[in-house]
DODREN-280513 format. One record per residue (C-alpha): residue number from 1; residue in one letter; x, y, z. Coordinates in Angstrom, 1 decimal. Example, Ala and Ser with C-alpha at 12.3 -4.5 7.8 and 13.67 -1.06 7.14 Angstrom:
BEGIN
NODE num residuo     c1     c2     c3
NODE   1       A   12.3   -4.5    7.8
NODE   2       S   13.7   -1.1    7.1
//
This chain:
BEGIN
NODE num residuo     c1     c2     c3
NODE   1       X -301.7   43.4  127.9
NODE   2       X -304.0   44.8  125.1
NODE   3       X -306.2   42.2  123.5
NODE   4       X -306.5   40.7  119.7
NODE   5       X -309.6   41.7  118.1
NODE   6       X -311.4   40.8  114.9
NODE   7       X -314.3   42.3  113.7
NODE   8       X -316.8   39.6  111.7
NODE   9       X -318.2   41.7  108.4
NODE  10       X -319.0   38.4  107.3
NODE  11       X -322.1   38.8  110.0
NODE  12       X -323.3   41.7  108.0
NODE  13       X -323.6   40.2  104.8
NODE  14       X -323.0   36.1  104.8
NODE  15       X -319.8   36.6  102.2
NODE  16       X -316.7   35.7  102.5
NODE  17       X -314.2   39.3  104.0
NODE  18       X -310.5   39.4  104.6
NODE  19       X -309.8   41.3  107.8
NODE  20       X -306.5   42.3  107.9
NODE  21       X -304.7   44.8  110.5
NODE  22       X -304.5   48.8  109.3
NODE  23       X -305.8   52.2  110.2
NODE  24       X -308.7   52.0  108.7
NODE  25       X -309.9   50.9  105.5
NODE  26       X -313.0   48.9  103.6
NODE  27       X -312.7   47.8  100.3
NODE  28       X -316.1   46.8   99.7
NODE  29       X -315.9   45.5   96.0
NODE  30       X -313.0   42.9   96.8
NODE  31       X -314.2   43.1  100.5
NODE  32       X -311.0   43.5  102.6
NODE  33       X -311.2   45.1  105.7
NODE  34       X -307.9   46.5  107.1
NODE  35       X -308.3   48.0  110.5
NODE  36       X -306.3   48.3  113.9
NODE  37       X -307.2   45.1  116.5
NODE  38       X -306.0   46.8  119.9
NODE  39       X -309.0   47.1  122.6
NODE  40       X -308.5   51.1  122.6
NODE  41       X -311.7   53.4  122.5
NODE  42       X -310.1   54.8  118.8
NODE  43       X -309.6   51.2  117.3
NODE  44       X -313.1   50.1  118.4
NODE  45       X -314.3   53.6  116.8
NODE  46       X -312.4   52.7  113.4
NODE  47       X -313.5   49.3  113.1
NODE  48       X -317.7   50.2  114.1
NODE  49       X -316.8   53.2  111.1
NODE  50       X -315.0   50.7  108.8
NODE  51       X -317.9   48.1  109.6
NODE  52       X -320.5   50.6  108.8
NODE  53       X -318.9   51.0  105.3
NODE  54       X -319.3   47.4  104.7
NODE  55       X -322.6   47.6  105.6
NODE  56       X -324.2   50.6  103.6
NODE  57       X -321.5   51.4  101.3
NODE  58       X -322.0   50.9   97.6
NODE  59       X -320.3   48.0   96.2
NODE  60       X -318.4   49.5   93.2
NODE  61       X -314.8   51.3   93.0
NODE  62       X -315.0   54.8   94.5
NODE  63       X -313.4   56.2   91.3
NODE  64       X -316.7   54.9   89.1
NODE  65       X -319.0   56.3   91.8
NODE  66       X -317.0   59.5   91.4
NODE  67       X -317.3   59.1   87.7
NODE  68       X -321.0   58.1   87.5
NODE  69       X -322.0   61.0   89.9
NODE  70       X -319.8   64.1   88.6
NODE  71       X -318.2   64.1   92.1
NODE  72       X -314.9   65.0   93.4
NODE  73       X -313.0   62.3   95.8
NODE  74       X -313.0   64.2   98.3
NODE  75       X -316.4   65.4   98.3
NODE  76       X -317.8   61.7   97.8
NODE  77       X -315.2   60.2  100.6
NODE  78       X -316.4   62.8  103.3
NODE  79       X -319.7   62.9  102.5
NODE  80       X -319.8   59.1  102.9
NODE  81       X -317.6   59.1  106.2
NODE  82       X -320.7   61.6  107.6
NODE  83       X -323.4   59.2  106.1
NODE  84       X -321.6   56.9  108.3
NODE  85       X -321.6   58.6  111.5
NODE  86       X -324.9   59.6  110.9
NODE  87       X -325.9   56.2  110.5
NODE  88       X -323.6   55.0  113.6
NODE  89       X -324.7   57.3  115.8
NODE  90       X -328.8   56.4  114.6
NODE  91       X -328.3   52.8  115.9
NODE  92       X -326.7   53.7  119.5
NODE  93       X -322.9   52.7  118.2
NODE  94       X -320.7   54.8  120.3
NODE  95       X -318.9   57.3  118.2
NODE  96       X -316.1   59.1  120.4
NODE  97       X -313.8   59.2  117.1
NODE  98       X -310.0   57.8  116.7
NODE  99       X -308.0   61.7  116.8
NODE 100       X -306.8   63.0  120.2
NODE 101       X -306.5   66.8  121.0
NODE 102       X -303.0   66.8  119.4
NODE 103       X -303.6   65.2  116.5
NODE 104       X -306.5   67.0  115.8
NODE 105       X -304.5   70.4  115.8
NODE 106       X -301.5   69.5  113.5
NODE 107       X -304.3   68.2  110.9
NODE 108       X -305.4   72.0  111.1
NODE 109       X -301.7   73.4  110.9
NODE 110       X -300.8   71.6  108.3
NODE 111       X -304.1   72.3  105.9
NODE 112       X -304.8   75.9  107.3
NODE 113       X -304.2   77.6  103.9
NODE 114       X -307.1   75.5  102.2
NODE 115       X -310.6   76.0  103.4
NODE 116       X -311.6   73.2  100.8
NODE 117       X -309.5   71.1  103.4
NODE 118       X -310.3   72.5  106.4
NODE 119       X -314.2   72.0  105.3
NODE 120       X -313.3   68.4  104.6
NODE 121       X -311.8   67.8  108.4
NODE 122       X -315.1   69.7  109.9
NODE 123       X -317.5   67.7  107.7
NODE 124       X -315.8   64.2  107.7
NODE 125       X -315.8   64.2  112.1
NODE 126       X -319.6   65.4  112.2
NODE 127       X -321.5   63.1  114.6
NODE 128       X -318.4   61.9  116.6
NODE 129       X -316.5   63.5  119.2
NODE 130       X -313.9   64.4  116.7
NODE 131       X -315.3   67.5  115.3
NODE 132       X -315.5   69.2  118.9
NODE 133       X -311.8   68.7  118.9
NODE 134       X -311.3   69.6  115.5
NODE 135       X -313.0   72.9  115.9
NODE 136       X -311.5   73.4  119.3
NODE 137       X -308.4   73.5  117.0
NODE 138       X -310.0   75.6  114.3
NODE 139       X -310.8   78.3  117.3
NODE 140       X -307.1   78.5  118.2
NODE 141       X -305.5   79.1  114.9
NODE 142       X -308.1   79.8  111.9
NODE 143       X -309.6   83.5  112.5
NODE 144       X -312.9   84.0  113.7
NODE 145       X -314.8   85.1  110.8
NODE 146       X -313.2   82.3  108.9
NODE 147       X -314.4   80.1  111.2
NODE 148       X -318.1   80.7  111.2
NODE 149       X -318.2   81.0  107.6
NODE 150       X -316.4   77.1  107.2
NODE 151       X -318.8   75.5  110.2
NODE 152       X -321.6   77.0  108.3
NODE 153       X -321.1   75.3  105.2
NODE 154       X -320.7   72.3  107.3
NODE 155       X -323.7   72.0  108.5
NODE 156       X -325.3   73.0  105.2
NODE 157       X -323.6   70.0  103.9
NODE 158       X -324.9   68.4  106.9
NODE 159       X -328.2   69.6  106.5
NODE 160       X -328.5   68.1  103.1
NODE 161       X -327.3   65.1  103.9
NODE 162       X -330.2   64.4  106.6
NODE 163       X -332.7   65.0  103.7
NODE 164       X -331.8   62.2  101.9
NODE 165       X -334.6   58.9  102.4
NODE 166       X -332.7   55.5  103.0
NODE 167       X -329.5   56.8  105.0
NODE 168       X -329.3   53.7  106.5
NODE 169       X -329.2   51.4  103.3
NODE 170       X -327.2   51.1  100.2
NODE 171       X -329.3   53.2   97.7
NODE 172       X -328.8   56.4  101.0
NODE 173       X -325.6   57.0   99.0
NODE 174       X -327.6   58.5   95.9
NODE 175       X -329.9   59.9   98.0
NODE 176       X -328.2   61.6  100.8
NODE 177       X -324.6   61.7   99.9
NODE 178       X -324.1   62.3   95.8
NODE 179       X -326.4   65.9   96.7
NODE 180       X -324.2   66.6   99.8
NODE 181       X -321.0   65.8   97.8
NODE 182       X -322.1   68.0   95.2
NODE 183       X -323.3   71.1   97.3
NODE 184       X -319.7   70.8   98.9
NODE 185       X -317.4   70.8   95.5
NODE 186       X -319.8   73.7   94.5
NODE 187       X -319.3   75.6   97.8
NODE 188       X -315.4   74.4   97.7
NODE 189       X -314.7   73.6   94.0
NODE 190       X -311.4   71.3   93.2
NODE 191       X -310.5   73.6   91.0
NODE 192       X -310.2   76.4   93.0
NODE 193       X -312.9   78.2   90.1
NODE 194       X -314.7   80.8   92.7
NODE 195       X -318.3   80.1   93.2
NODE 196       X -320.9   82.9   92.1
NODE 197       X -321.6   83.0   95.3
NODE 198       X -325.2   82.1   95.3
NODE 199       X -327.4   82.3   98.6
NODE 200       X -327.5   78.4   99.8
NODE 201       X -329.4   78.5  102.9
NODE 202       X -333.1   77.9  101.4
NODE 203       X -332.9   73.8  102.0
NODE 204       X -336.5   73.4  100.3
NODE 205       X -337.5   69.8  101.0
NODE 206       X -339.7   68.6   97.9
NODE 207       X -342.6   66.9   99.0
NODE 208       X -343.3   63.0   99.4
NODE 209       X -339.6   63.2   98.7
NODE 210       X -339.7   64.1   94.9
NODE 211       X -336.7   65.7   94.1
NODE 212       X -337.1   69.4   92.9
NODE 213       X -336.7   70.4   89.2
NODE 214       X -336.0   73.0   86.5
NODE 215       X -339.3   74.1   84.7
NODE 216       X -339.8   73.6   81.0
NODE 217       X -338.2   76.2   78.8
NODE 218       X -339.1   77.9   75.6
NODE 219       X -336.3   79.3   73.3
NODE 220       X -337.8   82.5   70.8
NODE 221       X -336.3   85.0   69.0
NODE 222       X -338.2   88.9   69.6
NODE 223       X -338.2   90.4   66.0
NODE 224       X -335.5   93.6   66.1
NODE 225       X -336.5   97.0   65.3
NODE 226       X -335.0   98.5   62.1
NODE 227       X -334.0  102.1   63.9
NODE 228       X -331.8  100.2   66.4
NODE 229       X -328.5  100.5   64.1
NODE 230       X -325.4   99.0   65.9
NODE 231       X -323.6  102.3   67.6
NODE 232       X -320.2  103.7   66.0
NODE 233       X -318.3  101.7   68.5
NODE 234       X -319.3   98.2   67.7
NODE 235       X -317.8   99.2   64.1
NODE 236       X -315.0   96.6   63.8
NODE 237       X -312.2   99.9   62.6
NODE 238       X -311.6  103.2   63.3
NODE 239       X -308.8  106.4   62.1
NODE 240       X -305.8  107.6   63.6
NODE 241       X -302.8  109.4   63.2
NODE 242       X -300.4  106.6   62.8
NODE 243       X -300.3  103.3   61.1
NODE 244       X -299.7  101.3   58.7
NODE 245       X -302.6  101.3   56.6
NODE 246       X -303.2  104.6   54.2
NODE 247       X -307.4  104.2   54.4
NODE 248       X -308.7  107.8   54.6
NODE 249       X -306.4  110.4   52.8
NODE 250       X -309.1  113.2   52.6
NODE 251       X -309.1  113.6   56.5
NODE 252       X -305.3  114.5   56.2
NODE 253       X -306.7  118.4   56.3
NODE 254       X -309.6  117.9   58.9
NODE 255       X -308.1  115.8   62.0
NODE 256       X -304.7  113.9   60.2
NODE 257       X -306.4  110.2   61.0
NODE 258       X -305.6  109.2   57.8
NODE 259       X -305.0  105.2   58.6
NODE 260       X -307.1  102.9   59.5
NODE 261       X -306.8  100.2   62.4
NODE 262       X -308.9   97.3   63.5
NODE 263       X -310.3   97.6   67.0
NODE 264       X -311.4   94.8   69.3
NODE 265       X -315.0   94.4   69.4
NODE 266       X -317.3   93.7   72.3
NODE 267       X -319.0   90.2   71.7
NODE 268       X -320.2   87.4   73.6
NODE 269       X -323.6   86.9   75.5
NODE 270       X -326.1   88.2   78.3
NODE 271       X -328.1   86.2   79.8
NODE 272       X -330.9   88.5   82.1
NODE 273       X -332.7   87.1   84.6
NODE 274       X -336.2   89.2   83.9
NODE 275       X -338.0   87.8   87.1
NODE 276       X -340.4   90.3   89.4
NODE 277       X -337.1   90.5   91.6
NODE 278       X -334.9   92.0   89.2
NODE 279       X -336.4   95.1   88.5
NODE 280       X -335.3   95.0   84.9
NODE 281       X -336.6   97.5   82.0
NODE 282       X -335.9   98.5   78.7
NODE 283       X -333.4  101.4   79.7
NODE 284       X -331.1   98.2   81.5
NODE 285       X -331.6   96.3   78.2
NODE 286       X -329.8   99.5   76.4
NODE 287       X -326.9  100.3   78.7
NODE 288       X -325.9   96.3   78.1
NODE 289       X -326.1   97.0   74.3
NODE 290       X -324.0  100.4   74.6
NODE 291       X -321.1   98.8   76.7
NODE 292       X -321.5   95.2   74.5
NODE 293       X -323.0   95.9   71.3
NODE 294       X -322.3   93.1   69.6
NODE 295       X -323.1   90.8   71.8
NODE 296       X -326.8   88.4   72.1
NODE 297       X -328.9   89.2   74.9
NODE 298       X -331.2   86.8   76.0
NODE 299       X -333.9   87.2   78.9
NODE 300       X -335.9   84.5   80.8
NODE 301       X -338.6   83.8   83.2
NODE 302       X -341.3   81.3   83.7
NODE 303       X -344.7   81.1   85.8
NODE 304       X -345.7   77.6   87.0
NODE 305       X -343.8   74.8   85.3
NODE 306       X -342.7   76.2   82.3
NODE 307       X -340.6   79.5   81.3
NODE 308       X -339.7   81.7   78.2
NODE 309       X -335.8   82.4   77.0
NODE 310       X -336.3   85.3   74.5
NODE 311       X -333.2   86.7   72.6
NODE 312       X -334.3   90.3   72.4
NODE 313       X -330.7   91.9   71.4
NODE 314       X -328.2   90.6   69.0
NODE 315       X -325.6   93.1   67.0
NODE 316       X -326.9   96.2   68.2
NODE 317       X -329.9   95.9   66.8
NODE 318       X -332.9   95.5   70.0
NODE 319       X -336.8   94.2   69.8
NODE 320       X -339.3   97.0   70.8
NODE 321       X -339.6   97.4   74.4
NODE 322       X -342.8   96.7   74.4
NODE 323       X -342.5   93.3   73.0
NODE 324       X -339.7   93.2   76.1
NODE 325       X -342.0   94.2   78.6
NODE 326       X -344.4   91.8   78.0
NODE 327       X -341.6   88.9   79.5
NODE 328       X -340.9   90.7   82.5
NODE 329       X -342.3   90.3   86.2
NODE 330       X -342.9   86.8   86.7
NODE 331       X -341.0   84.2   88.7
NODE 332       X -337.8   82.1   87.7
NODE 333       X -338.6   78.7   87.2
NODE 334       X -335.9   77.9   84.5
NODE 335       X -332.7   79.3   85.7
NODE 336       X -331.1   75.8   85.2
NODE 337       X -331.5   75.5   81.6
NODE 338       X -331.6   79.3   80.8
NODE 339       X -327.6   78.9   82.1
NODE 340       X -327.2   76.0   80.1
NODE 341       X -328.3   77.7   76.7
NODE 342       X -325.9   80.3   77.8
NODE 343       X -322.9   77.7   78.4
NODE 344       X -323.4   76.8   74.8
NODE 345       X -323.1   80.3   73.3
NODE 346       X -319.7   82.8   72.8
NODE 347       X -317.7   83.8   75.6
NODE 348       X -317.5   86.1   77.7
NODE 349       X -320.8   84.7   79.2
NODE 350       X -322.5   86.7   81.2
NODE 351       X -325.0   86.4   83.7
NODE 352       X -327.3   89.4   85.3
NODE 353       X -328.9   88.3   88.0
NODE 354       X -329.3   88.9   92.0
NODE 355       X -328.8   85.1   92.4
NODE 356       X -332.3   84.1   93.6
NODE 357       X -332.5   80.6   92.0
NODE 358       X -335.7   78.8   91.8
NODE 359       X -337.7   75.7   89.9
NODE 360       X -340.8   74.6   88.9
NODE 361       X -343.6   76.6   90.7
NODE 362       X -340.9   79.0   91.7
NODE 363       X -339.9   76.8   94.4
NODE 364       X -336.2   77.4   95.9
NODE 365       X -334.1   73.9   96.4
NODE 366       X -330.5   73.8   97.1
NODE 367       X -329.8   71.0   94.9
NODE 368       X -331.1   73.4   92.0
NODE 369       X -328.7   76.1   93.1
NODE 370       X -325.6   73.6   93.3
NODE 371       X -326.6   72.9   90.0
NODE 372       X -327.0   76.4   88.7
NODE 373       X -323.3   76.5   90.6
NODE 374       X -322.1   73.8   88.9
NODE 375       X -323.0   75.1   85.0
NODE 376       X -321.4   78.7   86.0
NODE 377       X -318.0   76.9   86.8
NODE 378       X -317.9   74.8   84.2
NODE 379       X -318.5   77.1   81.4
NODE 380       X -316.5   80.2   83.2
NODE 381       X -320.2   81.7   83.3
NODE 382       X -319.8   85.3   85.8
NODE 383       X -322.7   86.4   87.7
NODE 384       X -323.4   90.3   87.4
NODE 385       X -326.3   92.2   90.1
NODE 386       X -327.1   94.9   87.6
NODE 387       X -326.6   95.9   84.2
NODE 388       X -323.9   98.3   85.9
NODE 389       X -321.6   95.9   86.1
NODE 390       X -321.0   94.8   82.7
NODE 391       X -318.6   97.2   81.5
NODE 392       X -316.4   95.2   84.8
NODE 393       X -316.5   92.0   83.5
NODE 394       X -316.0   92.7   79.8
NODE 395       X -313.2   94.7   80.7
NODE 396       X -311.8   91.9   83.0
NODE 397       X -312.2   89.1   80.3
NODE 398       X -310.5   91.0   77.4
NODE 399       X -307.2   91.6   80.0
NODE 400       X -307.5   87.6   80.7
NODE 401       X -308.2   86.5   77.1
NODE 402       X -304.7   88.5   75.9
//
């Protein structure tokens, strides 16, 4: 005969709890606990888990910590499960989990055709026996490569969740899951918006535990050159052989395009990363004005911890190269609120860079690049390598826009 157990929150914090019997919940504002009170090795897993929320959980509603934070639920409910085991498993609290081997594989059948789900599952059972069984499951029915990309991101999520000071205590939330929550809606966005698929891997840890940041940035306009005139087919109309519009009568003997039709022009804005990495020159600068040439083009860098965004190209007409030469070759430094000048300008916006994202000092940090991440999905920013591949992307955005 299985025993009545009730677990005493009230130990944890002196106030009043009501414990009630469920599968596992902790409401910490109105403090109700509702877990199961059988003596099985799962129960006693949910209520340590549940207790553990009590314990270091932030007391406010999980919908104003998603709010505050610019955090998904999902993202913020897992990330705070795996502060949990982390913190469970740092205090010798058994964690052997509450799913058995079946269980664990209909979870994966049934949310196989979402890796934002199947991520979830893998990153929620870190640090309890539940992940071996879930990924047991994953090897059985998810294919390989598919596999090794979604464990990776786990642990990357993992990863930054150990850098976080105070994982143990209330304010380990801000610290340790917000920036792990994030990194996994920017890996796995809600939305479904894809990522651009920037490298994540760098996990910079700031030292003393300052948190890394965007340099300062300096906004300037390059003077144009006069004999840059905006080319023939930025001109907002053109002659042909039919229409409605008699413009051009005289060219009825030379080629019969004697009416006159508006044609869509190529707008928008560039934004060019011009770091040593890029490799980028003058001649780039002009093939971006060709297939564009009515769009602004802007290029950044910085050095230290400040940067430069210079708008060297706007309606055809382009600064010398000379006085574009003299930005380029340094380090990145103010990718962050380059791509936020950018999210402010006409679409489409795009972005030329090879994705290496760095702060102040020109040091890498994952939280900077879930935040560069994070300003390219929001403002439908789209990440080019070269100037080669912005004829692509314009193309691609005039067939979504119609």
């Amino acid at each position: 005969m299985n025993s009545h157990i009730s677990p005493l929150p009230e130990a944890i914090d002196g106030s009043r709890w009501t414990v009630k019997e469920g599968a596992g919940s902790c409401d910490t504002v109105s403090r109700i606990l509702g877990v199961p009170t059988d003596d099985s090795d799962g129960s006693r897993f949910i209520r340590n888990h549940e207790l553990g929320h009590a314990k270091i959980t932030p007391r406010k509603p999980a919908f104003r910590l998603c709010k505050q934070f610019g955090l998904s639920m999902v993202a913020m409910q897992i990330c705070e499960d795996l502060r949990i085991h982390r913190y469970l498993h740092s205090i010798g609290v058994a964690t052997c989990g509450s799913l058995s081997e079946t269980e664990a594989e209909e979870i994966i059948l049934k949310t196989a055709g979402s890796d934002r789900m199947l991520a979830a599952h893998l990153v929620a059972s870190m640090h309890t026996d539940d992940y071996g069984r879930i990924l047991s499951a994953f090897i059985r029915h998810i294919e390989e490569a598919r596999v090794e990309h979604l464990t990776r991101m786990a642990r990357l999520v993992d990863n930054r969740m150990r850098q976080g000071r105070g994982l143990d205590r209330s304010i380990g939330f801000r610290n340790g899951t917000v920036p792990a929550a994030r990194l996994f809606d920017a890996v796995f966005p809600e939305a479904g918006i894809p990522s651009p698929q920037l490298p994540l891997d760098c996990l910079f840890v700031p030292q003393k535990g300052r948190p890394a940041k965007w340099g300062e940035m300096l906004i300037e306009r390059l003077q144009p050159e006069r004999s840059r005139p905006i080319p023939a087919v930025a001109h907002g109309r053109a002659f042909c052989d039919h229409g409605a519009v008699l413009a051009a009568p005289h060219r009825l003997p030379v080629d019969g395009r004697v009416f006159l039709r508006r044609r869509r022009q190529r707008g928008g804005t560039v934004l060019i990363d011009a770091s040593g990495s890029m490799c980028f020159g003058p001649k780039d600068l002009e093939r971006i004005t060709t297939a564009a040439p009515l769009a602004t083009v802007a290029i950044y860098a910085g050095r230290g911890g400040s940067g430069r965004l210079a708008i060297v190209a706007a309606r055809g007409r382009m600064a010398s190269g000379s006085d574009i030469s003299a930005l380029l070759g340094r380090g990145n430094v103010i990718d962050g609120p380059a791509l936020r000048w950018l999210a402010q300008q006409p679409e489409p916006r795009i972005w030329i860079s090879d994705g290496q994202v760095t702060g102040a000092h020109d040091r890498p940090s994952t939280d900077l690049v879930v935040n560069a991440i994070r300003i390219c999905q929001q403002a439908g920013i789209r990440r080019a390598s070269t100037a080669d591949h912005i004829e692509s992307l314009l193309a691609s955005h005039q067939g979504a826009s119609r």
